[in-house]
Jmol script that loads the backbone (N, CA, C; Angstrom):
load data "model"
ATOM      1  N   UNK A   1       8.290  -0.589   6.757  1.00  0.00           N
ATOM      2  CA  UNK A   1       7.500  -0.195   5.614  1.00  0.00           C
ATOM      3  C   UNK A   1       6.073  -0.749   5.723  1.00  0.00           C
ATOM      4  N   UNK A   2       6.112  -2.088   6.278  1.00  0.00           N
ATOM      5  CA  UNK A   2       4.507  -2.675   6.645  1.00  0.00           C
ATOM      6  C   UNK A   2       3.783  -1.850   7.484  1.00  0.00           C
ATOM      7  N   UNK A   3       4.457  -1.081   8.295  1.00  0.00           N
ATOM      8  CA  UNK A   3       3.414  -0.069   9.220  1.00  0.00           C
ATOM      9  C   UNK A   3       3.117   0.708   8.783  1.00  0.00           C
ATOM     10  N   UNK A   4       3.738   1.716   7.763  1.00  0.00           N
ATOM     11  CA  UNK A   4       3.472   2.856   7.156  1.00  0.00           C
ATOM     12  C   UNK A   4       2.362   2.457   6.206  1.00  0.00           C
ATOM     13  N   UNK A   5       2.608   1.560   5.396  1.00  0.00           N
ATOM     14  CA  UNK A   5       1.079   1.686   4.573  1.00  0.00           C
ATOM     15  C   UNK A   5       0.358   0.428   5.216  1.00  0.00           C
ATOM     16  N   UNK A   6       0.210   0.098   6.296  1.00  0.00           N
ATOM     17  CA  UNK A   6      -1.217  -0.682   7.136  1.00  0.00           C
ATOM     18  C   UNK A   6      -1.351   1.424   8.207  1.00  0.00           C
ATOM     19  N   UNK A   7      -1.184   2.158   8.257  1.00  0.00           N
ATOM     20  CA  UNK A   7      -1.291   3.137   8.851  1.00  0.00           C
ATOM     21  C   UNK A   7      -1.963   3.870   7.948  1.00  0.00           C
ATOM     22  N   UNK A   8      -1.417   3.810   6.767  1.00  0.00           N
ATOM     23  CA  UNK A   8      -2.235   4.864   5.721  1.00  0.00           C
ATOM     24  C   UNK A   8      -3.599   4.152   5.457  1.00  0.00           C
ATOM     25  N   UNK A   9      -3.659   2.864   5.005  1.00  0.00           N
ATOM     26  CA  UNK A   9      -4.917   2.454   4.976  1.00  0.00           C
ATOM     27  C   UNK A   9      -5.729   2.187   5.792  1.00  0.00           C
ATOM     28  N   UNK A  10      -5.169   2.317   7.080  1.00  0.00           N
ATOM     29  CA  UNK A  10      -6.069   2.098   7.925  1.00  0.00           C
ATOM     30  C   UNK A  10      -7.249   3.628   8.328  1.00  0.00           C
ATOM     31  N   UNK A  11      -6.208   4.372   8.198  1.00  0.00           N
ATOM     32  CA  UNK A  11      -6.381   5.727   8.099  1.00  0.00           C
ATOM     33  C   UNK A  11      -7.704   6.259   6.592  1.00  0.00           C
ATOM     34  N   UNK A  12      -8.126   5.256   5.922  1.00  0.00           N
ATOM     35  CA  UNK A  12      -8.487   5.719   4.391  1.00  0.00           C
ATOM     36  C   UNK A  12     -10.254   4.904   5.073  1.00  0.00           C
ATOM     37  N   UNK A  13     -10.264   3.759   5.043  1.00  0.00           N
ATOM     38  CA  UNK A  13     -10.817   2.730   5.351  1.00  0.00           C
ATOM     39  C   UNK A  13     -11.749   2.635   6.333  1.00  0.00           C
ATOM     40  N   UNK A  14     -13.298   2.489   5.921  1.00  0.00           N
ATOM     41  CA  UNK A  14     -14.049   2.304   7.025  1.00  0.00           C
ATOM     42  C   UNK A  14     -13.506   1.171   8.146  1.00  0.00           C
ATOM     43  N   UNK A  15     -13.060  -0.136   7.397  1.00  0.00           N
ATOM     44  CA  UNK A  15     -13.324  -1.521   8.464  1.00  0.00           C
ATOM     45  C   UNK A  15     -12.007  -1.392   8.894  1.00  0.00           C
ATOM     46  N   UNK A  16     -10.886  -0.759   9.710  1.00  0.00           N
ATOM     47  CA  UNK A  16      -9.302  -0.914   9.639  1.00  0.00           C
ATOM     48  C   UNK A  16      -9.210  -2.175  10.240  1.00  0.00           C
ATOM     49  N   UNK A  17      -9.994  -3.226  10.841  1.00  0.00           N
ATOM     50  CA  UNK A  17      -9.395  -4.423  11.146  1.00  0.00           C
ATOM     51  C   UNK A  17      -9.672  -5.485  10.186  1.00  0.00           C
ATOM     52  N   UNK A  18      -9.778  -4.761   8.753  1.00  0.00           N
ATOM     53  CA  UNK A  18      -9.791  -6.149   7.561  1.00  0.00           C
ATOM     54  C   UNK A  18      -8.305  -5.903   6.436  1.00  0.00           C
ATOM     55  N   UNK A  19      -7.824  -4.572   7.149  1.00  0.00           N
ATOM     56  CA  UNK A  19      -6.579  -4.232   6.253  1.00  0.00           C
ATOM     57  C   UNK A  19      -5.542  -5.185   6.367  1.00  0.00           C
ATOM     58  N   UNK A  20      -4.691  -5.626   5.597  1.00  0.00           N
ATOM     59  CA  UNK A  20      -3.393  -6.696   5.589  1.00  0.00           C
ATOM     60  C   UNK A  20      -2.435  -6.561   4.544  1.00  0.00           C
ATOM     61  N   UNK A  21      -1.335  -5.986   4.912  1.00  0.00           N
ATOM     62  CA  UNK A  21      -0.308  -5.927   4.220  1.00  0.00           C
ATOM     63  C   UNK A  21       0.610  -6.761   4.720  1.00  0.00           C
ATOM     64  N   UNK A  22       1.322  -7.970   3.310  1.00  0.00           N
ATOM     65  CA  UNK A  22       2.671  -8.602   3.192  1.00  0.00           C
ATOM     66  C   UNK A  22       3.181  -8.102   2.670  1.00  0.00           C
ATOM     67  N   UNK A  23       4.585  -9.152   2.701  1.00  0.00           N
ATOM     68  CA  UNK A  23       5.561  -8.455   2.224  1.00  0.00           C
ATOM     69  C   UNK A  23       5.408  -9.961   0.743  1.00  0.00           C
ATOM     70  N   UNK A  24       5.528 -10.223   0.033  1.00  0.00           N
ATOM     71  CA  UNK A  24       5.446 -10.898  -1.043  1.00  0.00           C
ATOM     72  C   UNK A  24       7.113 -11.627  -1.261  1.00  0.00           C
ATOM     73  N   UNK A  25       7.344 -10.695  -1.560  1.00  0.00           N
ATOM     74  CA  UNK A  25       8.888 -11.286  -2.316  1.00  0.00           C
ATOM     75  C   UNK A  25       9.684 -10.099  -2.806  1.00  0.00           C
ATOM     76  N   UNK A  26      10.365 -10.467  -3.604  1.00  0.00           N
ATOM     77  CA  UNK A  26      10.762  -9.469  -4.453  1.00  0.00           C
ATOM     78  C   UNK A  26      10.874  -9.328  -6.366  1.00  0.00           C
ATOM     79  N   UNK A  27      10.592  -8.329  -6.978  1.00  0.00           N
ATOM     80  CA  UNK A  27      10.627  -8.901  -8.485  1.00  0.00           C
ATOM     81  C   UNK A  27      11.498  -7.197  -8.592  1.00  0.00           C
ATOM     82  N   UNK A  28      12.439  -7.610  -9.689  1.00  0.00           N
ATOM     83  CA  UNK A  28      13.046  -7.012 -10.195  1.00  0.00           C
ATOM     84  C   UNK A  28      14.229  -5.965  -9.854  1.00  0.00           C
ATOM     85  N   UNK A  29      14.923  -6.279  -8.285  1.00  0.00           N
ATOM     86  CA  UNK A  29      15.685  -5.541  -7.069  1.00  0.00           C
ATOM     87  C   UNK A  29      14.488  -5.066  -6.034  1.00  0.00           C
ATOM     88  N   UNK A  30      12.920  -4.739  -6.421  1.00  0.00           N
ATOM     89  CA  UNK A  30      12.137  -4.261  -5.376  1.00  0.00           C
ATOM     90  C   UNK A  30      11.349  -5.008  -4.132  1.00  0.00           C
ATOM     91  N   UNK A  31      11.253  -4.447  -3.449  1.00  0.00           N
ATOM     92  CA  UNK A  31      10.207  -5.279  -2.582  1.00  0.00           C
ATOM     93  C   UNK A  31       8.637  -5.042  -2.691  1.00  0.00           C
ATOM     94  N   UNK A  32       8.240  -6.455  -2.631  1.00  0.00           N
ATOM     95  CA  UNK A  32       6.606  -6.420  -3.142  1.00  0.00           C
ATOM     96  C   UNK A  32       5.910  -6.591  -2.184  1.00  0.00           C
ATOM     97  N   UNK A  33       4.806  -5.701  -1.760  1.00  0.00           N
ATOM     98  CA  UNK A  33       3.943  -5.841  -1.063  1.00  0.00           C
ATOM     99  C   UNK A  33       2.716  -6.113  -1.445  1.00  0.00           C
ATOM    100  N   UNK A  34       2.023  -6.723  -0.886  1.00  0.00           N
ATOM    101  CA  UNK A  34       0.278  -6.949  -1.032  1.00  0.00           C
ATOM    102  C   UNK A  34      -0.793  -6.188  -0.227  1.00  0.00           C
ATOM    103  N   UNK A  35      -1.132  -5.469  -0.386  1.00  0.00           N
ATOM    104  CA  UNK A  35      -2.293  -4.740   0.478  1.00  0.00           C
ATOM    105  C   UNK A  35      -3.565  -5.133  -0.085  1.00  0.00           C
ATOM    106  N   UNK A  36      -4.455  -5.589   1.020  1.00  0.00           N
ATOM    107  CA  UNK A  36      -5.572  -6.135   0.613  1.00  0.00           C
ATOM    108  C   UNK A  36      -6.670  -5.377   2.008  1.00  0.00           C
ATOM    109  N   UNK A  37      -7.858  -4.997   1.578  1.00  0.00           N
ATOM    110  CA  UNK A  37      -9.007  -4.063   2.096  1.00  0.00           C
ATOM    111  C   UNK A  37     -10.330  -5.091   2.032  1.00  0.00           C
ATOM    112  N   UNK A  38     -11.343  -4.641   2.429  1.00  0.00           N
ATOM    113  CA  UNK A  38     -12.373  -5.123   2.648  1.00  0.00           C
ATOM    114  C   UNK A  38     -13.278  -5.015   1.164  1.00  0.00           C
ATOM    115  N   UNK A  39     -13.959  -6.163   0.604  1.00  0.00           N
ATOM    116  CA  UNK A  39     -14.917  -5.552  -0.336  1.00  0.00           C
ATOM    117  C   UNK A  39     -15.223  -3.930  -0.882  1.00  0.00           C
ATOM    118  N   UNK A  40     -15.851  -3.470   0.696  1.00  0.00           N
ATOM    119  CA  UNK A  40     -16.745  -2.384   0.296  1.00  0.00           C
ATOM    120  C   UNK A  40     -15.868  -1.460   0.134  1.00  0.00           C
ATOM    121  N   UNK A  41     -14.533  -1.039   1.170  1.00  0.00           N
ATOM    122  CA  UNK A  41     -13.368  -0.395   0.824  1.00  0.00           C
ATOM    123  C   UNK A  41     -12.388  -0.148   0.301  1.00  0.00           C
ATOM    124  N   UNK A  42     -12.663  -0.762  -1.077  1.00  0.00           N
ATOM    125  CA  UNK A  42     -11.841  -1.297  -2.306  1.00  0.00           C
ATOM    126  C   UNK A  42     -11.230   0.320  -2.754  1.00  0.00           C
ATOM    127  N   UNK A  43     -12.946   1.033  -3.358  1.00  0.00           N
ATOM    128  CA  UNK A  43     -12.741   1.926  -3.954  1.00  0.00           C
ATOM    129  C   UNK A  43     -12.206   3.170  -2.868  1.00  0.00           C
ATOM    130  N   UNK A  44     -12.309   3.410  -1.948  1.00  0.00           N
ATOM    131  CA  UNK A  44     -11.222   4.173  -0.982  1.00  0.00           C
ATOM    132  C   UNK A  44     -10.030   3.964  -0.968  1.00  0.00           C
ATOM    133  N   UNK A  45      -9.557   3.029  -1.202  1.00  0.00           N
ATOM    134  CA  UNK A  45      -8.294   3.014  -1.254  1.00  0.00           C
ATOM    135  C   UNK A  45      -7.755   2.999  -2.826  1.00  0.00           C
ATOM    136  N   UNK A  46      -8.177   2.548  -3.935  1.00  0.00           N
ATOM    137  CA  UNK A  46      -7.794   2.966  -4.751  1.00  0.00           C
ATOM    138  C   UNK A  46      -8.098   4.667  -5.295  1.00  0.00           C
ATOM    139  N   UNK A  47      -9.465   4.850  -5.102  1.00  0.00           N
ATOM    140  CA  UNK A  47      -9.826   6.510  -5.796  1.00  0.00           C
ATOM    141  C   UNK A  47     -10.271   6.662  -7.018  1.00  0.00           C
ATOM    142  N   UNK A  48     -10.801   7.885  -7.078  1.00  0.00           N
ATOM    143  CA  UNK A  48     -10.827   7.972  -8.596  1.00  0.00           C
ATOM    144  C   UNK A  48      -9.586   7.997  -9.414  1.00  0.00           C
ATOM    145  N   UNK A  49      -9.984   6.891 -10.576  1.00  0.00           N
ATOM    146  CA  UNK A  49      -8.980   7.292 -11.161  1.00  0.00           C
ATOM    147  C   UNK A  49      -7.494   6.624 -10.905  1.00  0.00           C
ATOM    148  N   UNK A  50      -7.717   6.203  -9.685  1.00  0.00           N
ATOM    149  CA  UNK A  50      -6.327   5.460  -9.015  1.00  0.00           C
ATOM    150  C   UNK A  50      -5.431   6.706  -7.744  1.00  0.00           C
ATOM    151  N   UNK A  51      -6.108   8.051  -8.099  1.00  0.00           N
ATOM    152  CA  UNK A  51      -5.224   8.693  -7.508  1.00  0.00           C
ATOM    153  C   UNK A  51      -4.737   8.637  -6.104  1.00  0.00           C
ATOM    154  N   UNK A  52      -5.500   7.868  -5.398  1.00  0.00           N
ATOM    155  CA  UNK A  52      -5.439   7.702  -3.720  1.00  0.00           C
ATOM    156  C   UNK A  52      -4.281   6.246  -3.623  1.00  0.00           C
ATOM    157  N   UNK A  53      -4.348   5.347  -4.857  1.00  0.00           N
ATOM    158  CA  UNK A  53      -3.324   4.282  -4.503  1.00  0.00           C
ATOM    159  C   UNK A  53      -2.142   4.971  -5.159  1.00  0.00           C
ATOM    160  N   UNK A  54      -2.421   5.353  -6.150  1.00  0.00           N
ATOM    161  CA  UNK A  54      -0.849   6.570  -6.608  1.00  0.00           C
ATOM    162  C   UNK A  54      -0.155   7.199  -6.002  1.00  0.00           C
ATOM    163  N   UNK A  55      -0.763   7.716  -4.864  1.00  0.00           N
ATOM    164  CA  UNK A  55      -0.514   8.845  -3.852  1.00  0.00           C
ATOM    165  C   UNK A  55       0.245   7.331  -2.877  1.00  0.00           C
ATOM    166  N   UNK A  56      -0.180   6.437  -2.435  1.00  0.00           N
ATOM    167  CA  UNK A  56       0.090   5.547  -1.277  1.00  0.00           C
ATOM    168  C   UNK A  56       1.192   5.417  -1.807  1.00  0.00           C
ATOM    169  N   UNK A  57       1.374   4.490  -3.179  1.00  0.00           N
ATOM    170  CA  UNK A  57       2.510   4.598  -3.811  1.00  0.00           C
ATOM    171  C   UNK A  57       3.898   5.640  -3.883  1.00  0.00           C
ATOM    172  N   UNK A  58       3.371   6.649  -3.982  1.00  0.00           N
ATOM    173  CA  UNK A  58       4.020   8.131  -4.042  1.00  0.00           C
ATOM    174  C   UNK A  58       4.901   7.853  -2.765  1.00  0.00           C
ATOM    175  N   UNK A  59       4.196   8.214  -1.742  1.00  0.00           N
ATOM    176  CA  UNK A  59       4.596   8.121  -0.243  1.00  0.00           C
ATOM    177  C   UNK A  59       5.310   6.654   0.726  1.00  0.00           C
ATOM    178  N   UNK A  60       5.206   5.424   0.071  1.00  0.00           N
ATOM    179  CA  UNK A  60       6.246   4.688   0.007  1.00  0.00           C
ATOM    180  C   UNK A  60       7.440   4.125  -0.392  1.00  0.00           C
ATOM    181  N   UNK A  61       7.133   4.944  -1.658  1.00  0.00           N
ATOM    182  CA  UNK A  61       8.677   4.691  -2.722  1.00  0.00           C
ATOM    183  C   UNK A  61       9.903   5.985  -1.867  1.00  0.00           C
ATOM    184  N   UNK A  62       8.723   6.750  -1.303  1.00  0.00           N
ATOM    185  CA  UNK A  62       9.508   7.910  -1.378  1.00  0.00           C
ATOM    186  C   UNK A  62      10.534   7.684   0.561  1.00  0.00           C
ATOM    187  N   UNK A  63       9.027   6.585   1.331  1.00  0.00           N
ATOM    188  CA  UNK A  63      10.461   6.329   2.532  1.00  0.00           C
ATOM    189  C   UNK A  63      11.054   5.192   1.946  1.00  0.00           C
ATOM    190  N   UNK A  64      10.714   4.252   1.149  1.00  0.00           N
ATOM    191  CA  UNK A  64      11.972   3.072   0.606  1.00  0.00           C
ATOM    192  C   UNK A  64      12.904   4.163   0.379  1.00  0.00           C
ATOM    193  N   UNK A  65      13.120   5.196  -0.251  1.00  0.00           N
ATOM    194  CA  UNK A  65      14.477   5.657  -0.803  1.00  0.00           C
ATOM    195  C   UNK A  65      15.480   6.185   0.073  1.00  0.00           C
ATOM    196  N   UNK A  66      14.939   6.560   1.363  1.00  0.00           N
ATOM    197  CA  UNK A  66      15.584   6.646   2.311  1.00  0.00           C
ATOM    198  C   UNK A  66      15.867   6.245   2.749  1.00  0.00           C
ATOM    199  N   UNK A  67      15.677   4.361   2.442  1.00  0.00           N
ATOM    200  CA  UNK A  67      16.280   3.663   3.183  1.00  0.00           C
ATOM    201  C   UNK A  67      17.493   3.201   1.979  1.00  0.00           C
ATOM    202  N   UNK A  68      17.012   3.531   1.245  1.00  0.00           N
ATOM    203  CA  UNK A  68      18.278   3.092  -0.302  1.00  0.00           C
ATOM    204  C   UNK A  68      17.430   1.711  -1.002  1.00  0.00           C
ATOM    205  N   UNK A  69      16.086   1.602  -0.655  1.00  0.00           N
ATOM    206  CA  UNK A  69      15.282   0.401  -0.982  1.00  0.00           C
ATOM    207  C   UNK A  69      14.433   0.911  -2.087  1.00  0.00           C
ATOM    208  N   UNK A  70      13.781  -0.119  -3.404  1.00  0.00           N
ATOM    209  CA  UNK A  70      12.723   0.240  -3.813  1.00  0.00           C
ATOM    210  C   UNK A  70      11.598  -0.624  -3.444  1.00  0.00           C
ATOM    211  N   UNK A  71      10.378  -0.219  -3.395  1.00  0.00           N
ATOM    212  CA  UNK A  71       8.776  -0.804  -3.307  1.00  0.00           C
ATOM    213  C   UNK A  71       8.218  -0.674  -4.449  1.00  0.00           C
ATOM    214  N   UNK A  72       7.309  -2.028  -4.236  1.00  0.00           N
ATOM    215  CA  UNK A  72       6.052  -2.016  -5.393  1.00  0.00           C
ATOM    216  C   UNK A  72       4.683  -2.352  -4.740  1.00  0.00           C
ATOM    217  N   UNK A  73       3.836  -1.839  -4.444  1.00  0.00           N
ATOM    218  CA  UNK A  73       2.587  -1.567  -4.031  1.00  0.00           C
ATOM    219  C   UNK A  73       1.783  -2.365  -4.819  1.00  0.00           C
ATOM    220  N   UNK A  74       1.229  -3.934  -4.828  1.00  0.00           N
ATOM    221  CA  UNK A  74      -0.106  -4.255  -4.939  1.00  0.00           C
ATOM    222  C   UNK A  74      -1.401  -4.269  -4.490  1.00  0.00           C
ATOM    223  N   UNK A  75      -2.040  -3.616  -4.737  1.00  0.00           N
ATOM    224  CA  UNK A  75      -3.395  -4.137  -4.276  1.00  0.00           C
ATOM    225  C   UNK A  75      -4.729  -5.037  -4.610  1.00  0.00           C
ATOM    226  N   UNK A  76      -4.644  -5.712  -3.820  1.00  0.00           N
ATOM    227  CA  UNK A  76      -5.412  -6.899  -4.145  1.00  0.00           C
ATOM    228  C   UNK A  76      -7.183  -6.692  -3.464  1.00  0.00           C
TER     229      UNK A  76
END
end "model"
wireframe off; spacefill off
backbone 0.3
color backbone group
């Protein structure tokens, strides 16, 4: 799951060697991740509106479920 969204953001993101995703812990049965971007590439990865981290979101809950896992997407 750490490759898939360090792939998507890297993919979004002018600087891809400031992208870093952990894995955190877990709260509530899910697994928590941290994705963290560069200053200036904050707003690329979130979007207007949020819709580009919604969408990241979208597209990781959706391979956690195939694995029978849930995710929670922070970005920091």
């Amino acid at each position: 799951m750490t490759e898939l969204i360090t792939y998507i953001a890297q993919s979004l993101v002018e600087d891809p060697s400031k992208v870093v995703v952990r894995e955190t812990g877990e709260k509530n049965g899910a697994i928590v991740y941290e994705l963290s971007v560069a200053e200036g590439d904050m707003g690329r990865v979130i979007g207007k509106q949020g819709r580009i981290a919604k969408a990241i979101r979208s597209v990781a809950k959706a391979a956690a479920s195939r694995e029978g896992k849930k995710v929670i997407i922070d970005i920091v």
